[in-house]
C-alpha positions as a printed Julia matrix, in Angstrom:
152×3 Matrix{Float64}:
 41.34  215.59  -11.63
 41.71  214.06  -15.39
 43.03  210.63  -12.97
 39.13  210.83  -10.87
 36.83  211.49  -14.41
 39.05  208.54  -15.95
 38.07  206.12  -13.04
 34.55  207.52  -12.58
 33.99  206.69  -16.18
 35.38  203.23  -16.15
 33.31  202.25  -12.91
 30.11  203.7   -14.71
 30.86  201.34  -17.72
 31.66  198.55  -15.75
 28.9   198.71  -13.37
 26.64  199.35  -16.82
 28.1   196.35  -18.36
 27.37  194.33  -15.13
 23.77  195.63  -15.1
 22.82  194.74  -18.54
 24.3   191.11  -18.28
 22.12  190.68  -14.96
 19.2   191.64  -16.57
 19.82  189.22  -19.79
 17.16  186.39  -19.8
 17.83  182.56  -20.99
 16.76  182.38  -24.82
 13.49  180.65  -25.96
 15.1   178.06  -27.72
 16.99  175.98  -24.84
 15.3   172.38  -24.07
 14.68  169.16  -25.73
 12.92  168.84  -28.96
 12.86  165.63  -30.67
 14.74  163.98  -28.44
 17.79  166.15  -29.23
 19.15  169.76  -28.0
 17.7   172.71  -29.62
 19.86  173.82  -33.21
 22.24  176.53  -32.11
 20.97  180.3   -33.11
 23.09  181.89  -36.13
 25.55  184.0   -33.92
 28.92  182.02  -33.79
 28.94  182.41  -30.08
 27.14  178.49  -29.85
 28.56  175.38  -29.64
 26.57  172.24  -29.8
 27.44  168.29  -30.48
 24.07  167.88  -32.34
 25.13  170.77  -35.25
 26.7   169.78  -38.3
 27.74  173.07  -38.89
 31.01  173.54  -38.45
 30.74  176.88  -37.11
 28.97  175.28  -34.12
 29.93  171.76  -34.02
 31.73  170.04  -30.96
 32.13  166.25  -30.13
 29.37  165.09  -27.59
 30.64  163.67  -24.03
 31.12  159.73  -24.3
 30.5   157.55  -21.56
 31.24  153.87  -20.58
 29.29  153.11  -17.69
 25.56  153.82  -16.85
 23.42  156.56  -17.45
 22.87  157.17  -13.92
 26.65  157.19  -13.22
 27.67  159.23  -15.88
 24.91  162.15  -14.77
 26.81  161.54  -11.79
 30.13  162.03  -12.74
 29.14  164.96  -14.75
 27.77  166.72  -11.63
 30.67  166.26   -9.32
 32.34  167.64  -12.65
 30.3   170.86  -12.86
 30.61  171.28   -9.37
 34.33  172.23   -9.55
 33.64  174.84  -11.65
 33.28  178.79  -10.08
 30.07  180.4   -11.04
 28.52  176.93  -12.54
 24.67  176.71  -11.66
 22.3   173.47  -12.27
 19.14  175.58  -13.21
 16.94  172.53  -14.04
 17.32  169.04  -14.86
 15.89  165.76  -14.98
 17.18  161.99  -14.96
 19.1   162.94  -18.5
 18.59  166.6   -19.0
 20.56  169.25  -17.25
 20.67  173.23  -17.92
 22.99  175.19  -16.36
 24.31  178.72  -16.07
 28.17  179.81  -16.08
 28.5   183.38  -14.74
 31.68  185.1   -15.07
 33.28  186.6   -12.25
 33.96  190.29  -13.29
 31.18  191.18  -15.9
 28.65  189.15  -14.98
 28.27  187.29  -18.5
 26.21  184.22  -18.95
 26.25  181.32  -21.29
 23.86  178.32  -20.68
 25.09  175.29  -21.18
 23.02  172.27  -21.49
 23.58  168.12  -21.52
 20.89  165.62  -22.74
 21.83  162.22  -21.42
 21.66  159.68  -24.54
 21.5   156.34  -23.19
 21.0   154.21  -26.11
 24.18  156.06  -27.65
 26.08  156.32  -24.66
 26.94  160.0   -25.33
 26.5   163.05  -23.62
 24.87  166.09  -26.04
 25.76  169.51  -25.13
 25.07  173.01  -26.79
 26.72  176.0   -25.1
 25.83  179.76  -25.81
 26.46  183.14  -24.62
 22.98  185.1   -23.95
 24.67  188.37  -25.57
 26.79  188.87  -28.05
 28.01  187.68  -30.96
 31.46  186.33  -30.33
 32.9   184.9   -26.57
 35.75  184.33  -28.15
 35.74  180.58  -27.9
 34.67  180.38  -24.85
 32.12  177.93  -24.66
 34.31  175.7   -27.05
 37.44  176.0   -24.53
 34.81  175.72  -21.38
 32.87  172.41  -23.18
 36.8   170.87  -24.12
 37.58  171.51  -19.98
 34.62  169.55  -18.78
 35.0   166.91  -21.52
 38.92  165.84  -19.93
 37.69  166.08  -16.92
 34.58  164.23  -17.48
 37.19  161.44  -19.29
 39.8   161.58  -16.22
 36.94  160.49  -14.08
 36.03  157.82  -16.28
 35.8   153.7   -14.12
């Protein structure tokens, strides 16, 4: 009996957990302003290569060849990855969603195509919470080698 209330109550947290995080929104501050990402928000869940924070700060994506190619090569990147969404996007903006498998969590991650620069900007963030746990850092550092090992 104690063994059935045990797993009863962690199915009704879980499936709570997975209810909330499928209900969360994208923020009002993702886009392009000024020609750069949005700032990240205060919570240290954010990582973006256009904060000189060091709480949020990350290297932006570098790129040798075109813009065009490199958009290119970042898409066949994203595609590898489970649970990876393009939302919206344009010749040098892309927004997408990573969904975890179990919980349902989301963290948009976006990439502003900088021609003149040849760089890639990105800015990662969990909807909820306040900590991922360096998630978006560790998931931004992934598609940066692989981004580089597909590099002409």
């Amino acid at each position: 009996m104690i063994l059935f209330w045990c797993v009863s109550f962690f199915i009704a947290v879980w499936l709570g957990i997975v209810g909330v995080n499928s209900l969360t929104s994208p923020p009002d501050n993702l886009g392009v302003n000024d020609g750069k990402l949005s700032p990240c928000p205060e919570s240290p869940n954010c990582v973006c290569s256009c904060d000189s924070s060091k709480l949020h700060e990350i290297a932006p994506l570098e790129f040798t060849d075109s813009p065009a190619q490199a958009r290119e090569r970042l898409l066949s990147v994203l595609a590898e990855f489970p649970g990876c969404q393009i939302v919206t996007g344009d010749e040098n903006y892309l927004r997408t969603e990573f969904r975890t498998r179990w919980l349902r969590f989301v963290d948009d991650v976006e990439f502003l195509i900088k021609p003149g620069q040849n760089v890639i900007q990105v800015r990662s963030a969990s909807r909820i919470g306040y900590s991922d746990l360096g998630t978006n850092r560790e998931r931004i550092e992934t598609i940066r080698q692989k981004f580089a090992a597909t590099a002409p």
